[in-house]
C-alpha positions in Angstrom: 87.3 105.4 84.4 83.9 105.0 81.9 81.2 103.8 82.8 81.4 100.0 81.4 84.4 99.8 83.1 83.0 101.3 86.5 80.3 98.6 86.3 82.6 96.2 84.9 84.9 96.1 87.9 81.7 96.3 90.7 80.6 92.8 88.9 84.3 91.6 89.7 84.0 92.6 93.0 80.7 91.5 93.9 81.9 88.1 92.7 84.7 88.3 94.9 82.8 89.2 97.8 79.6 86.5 97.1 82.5 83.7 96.7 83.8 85.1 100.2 80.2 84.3 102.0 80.2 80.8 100.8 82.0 79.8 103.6 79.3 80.9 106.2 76.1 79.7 107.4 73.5 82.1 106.5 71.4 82.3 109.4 67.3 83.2 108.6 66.8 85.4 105.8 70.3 85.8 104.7 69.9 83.3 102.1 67.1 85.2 100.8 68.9 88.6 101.3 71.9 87.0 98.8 69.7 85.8 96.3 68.2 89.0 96.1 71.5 90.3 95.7 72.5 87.9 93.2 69.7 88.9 91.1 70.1 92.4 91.5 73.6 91.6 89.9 71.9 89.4 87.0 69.7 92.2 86.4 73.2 94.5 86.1 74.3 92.4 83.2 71.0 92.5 81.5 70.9 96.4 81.8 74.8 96.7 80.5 73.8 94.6 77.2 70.5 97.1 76.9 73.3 99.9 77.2 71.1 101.2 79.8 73.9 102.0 82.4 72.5 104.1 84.7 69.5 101.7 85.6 73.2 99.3 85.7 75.0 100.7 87.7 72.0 101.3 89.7 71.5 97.8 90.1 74.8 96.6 91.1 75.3 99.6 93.6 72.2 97.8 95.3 73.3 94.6 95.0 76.7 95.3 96.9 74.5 96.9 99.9 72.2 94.0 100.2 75.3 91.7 100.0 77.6 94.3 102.3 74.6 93.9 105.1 75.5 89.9 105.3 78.8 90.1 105.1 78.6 93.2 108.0 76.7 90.6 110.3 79.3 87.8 109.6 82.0 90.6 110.7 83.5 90.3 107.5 83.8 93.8 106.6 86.3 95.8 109.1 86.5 99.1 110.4 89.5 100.7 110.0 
């Protein structure tokens, strides 16, 4: 897989997985947490129009941890 697609398909999934925390009540800082997250993701576009795709997929790589921490405290990642 290249690289715009690798990025490409971690946008789809973050968007997938921020539409999956809707449904919750972020409790304290979460709220802050995800909008960190969703600008880390903004900031992922901007870089993949710049062609700059390390510093992009840098950016969404940190985006689905900060997001991945939430949805990890809202048990909505499982261990298998």
């Amino acid at each position: 897989m290249d690289t715009i697609k690798r990025i490409n398909k971690d946008l789809e999934l973050f968007a997938k997985n921020i539409k999956e925390i809707e449904s919750i009540k972020l409790i304290g800082e979460e709220e802050k947490i995800v909008e960190m997250a969703e600008n880390y993701r903004d900031d992922t576009r901007y870089y993949l129009e710049q062609k700059d795709y390390i510093t992009s997929f840098g950016c969404i790589t940190y985006a689905h941890g900060l997001l991945d921490a939430v949805r990890l405290q809202h048990n909505l990642i499982i261990d298998e």
